[in-house]
C-alpha positions, 0 to 999 in steps of 0.5 A: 315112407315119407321120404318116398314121394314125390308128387304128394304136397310135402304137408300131405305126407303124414296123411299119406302115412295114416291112409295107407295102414288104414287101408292096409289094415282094412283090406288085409294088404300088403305094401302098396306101389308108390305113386306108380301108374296103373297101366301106358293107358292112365297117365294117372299116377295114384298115390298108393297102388295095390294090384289085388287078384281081381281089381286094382285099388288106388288111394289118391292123398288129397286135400279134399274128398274130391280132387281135381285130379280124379274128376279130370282122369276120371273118364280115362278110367272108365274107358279103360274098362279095368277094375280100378276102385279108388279111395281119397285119403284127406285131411279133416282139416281142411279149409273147406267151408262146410258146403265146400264139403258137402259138396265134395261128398256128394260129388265123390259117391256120384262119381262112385268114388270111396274116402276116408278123412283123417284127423289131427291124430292120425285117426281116420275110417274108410266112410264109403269103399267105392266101387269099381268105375267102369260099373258107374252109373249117372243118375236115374230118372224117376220120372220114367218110372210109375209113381209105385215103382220109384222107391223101389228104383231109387233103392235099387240105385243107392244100393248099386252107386252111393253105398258101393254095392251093384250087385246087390242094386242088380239084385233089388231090381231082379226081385221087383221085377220077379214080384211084378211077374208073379203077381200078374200070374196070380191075376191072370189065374184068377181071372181064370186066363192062366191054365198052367197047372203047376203054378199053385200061389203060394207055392214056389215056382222057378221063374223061368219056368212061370215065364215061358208058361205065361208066354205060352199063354201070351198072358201078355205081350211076349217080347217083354217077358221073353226080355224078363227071362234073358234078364233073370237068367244073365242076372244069375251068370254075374253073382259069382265072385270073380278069380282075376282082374280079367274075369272081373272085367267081363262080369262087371261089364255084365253087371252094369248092362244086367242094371240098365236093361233090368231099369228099362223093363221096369220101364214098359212092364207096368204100362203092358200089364195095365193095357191087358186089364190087369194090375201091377202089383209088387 
């Protein structure tokens, strides 16, 4: 296989080797294209390629977690809008001081891009998958965020970018805000505001169902819930697994505009609530 490359650094080959049936055998695939680019729009040619059924996964052999190579592309990658997830494959030993390192890292999972070091024996594991890069979020500002909200925001975001999850970001951010709605509908019936009948705490109510009644109601300003409702309701049309690149493209697309309108109502709600004499409870 070694005798195959051509742009991988002669002293990477054996790493290339090891990377290739880690992630072979990791992901149940079968043998990759070879330094091959992903489509006329990335001039980018990974070291190894598989064109799986709904995203595209590329392994870049490195001699650290984080090369020049992928921060340099990295913007045509996501502009290109297609399900690419890349991986670096690198030797343990490196030469990287330990800070070097460190911050290869970090870099690496800021970017959403996965890695796996490999040893002296050929041994090696995936440490972080990455995700699929036109999902990539920067970082999130806490500060726009109510004290009480902000570990919620944060493990919503670790979820989503550093450990290679969205959907399950998307799914914290969806159960903080339907927390956040049903508590102020527990207040508002207390205070004896909110008449909806078939609202009986603790008894299950479908959350859009309690949403339009607290629109209804105009328990509080019904722009924001009305945004609640088209939140959940997007949110639910994104949790299927996609049947093909094309179809992951459009649900991901969905994905990363769910988490960022989900993280700007997170950003008003509280304050609204508070100005109709309420508490925002989680």
């Amino acid at each position: 296989m070694s005798s195959k490359y051509i742009i991988l650094d002669p002293k990477l080959h054996d790493i290339g080797d090891f990377a290739m049936k880690k992630i072979m055998a990791r992901y149940n695939l079968k043998q990759p294209l070879i330094e091959k680019p992903i489509n006329h729009d990335i001039a980018w040619r990974p070291t190894f390629l598989w064109k799986r059924t709904a995203e595209y996964l590329a392994c870049e052999v490195s001699n650290r977690p984080f090369p020049t190579t992928i921060k340099e592309q990295f913007a045509d990658i996501v502009a290109s809008g297609q399900p690419i997830r890349i991986i670096v494959a690198y030797p343990k030993t490196n030469g990287l001081s330990s800070s070097e390192y460190q911050k290869d890292i970090k870099n690496a999972k800021m970017f959403g891009i996965g890695y796996i070091g490999i040893d002296d024996l050929g041994k090696g594991e995936i440490e972080y998958g990455g995700i699929s890069l036109p999902l990539h979020l920067t970082s999130i500002d806490l500060s726009e965020y109510v004290r009480s909200l902000r570990p919620y925001i944060t493990e919503a975001y670790e979820h989503y970018m550093l450990k290679g999850d969205p959907d399950v970001g998307l799914q914290k951010i969806g159960q903080v805000i339907e927390s956040i709605v049903y508590n102020l509908a527990v207040q508002a019936k207390k205070s004896g505001r909110f008449t909806y009948t078939r609202f009986r705490p603790p008894r299950h109510i479908a959350q859009s169902l309690l949403i339009d009644a607290l629109m209804q109601q105009q328990i509080i300003e019904v722009s924001i819930l009305a945004r609640c409702k088209s939140f959940s309701l997007d949110r639910n049309k994104v949790s299927h697994k996609p049947k093909s690149k094309a179809e992951a493209k459009k649900i991901q697309v969905k994905l990363k505009e769910n988490f960022i309108i989900g993280t700007r109502i997170l950003q008003e709600l509280p304050g609204l609530i508070v100005k109709k004499g309420y508490k925002m409870k989680i």
